[in-house]
C-alpha positions, 0 to 999 in steps of 0.5 A: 915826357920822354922823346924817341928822335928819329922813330925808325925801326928801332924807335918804334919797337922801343916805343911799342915796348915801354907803351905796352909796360903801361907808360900813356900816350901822352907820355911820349913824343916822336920826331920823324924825317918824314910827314907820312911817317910821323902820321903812321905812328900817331894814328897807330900809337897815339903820340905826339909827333915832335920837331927835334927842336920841340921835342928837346925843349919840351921832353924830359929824356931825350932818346936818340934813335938815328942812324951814326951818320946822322948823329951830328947834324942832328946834335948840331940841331938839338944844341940851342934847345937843350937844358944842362939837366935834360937827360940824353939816351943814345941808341946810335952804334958806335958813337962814344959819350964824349962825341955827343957831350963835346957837341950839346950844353955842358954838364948834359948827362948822356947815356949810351945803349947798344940794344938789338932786334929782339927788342920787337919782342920784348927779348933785347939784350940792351946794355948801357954805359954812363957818360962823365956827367951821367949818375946814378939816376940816369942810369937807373932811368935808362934801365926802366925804359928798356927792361919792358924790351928785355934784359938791361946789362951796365958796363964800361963805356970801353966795352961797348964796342965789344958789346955792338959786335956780340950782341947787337950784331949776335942775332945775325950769326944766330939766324946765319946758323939756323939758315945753315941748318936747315940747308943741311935738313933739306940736304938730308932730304927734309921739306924745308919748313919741316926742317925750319920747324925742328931747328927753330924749336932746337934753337928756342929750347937750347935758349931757355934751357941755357937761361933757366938751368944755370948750367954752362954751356958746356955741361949742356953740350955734353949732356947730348954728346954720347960716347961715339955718337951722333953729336960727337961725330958732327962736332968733329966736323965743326972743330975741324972746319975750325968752326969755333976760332971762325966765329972768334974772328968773326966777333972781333971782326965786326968790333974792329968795323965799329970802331972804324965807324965810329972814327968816321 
């Protein structure tokens, strides 16, 4: 059985995923705060709403989906009930390995995942790193549970801040620009939902073409940038706001508030 603790949002789109991929009900279990709550998802999905104390001495991988500044007391909870060999999958941004390992039994393999939105979409980008006493077949079980919501990526623990700021956070500058874009439709005296319907399909189009073609991202830009044209003339505009050292910064940024996060 495997246990979502905390089925908020993010919990949920990760259960609605992997229960779409074919995993059964009784395969898995949820704890929630709230009674209303745990009642939603039984009623919707048809699992089992679990105490965080059952669903540790019961569930074979243990998948914790709260908020950082819940993770401590909630693992303060887990640890009479946890088993040395009982998998443990955190989904909390931001929360090293050693922080969960130190605070549960010894020897308890954890896993870190920083996943993102499109997880409600089967588009996550969800990448994941081992903890000192996670294997091989830890991980490989973390990638079956999350590659029905998207694409899995392995990487150093070191990096996972870096990841949090590109990937997790990614989405919210995607979406920043599209809401610029329309701005500038409507500026041109477009209709809003006209504007919003070219640059939605701009943005899709670009996504697959950069997934499919295999073709760096700047032999596809200057595919659509004729000389002395139109595209070459805004992208003037764009390096010269200083657009693309904007964007460094701003990455960088959201790594560093991370990792302020993290150190509480």
């Amino acid at each position: 059985m495997i246990a979502i603790l905390g089925a908020g949002k993010m919990g949920e789109a990760l259960l609605s995923g992997v229960l779409r991929a074919g995993r059964r009900p009784a395969q898995l279990a949820v704890t929630v705060r709230r009674a209303d709550r745990g009642a939603l998802l039984r009623e919707r999905y048809g699992v089992t709403v679990l105490s965080n104390a059952e669903a540790a001495k019961t569930a074979d991988t243990l998948v914790i989906a709260v908020k950082p500044q819940d993770m401590a007391s909630l693992l303060e909870e887990l640890n009479p009930h946890v088993p040395a060999g009982r998998l443990v999958i955190s989904m909390a941004a931001g929360i090293p390995t050693a922080f969960i390992e130190a605070r549960l039994p010894d020897g308890v393999p954890v896993v870190r995942v920083m996943s993102n939105t499109p997880v409600h979409v089967d588009e996550a980008m969800s990448v994941v790193s081992a903890g000192s006493h996670a294997d091989e077949a830890h991980l490989a079980l973390t990638e079956e549970l999350l590659s029905p919501v998207g694409k899995v990526l392995r990487i150093p623990e070191s990096l996972q801040d870096g990841a949090t700021a590109l990937s997790g956070s990614g989405p919210a500058y995607f979406y920043y620009l599209v809401e610029a874009m329309v701005d500038a439709g409507i500026l041109l005296g477009m209709p809003r939902a006209a504007a919003l319907e070219m640059v939605v399909q701009s943005a899709v189009g670009a996504a697959v073409m950069l997934r499919d073609s295999g073709e760096h991202p700047v032999l596809l830009r200057e595919a659509v940038t004729s000389p002395g044209g139109t595209t070459i003339a805004a992208i003037r505009e764009l390096e010269r706001h200083g657009v693309r050292a904007a964007v460094l910064e701003a990455i960088e940024a959201a790594r560093n508030r991370g990792r302020e996060l993290a150190e509480g």
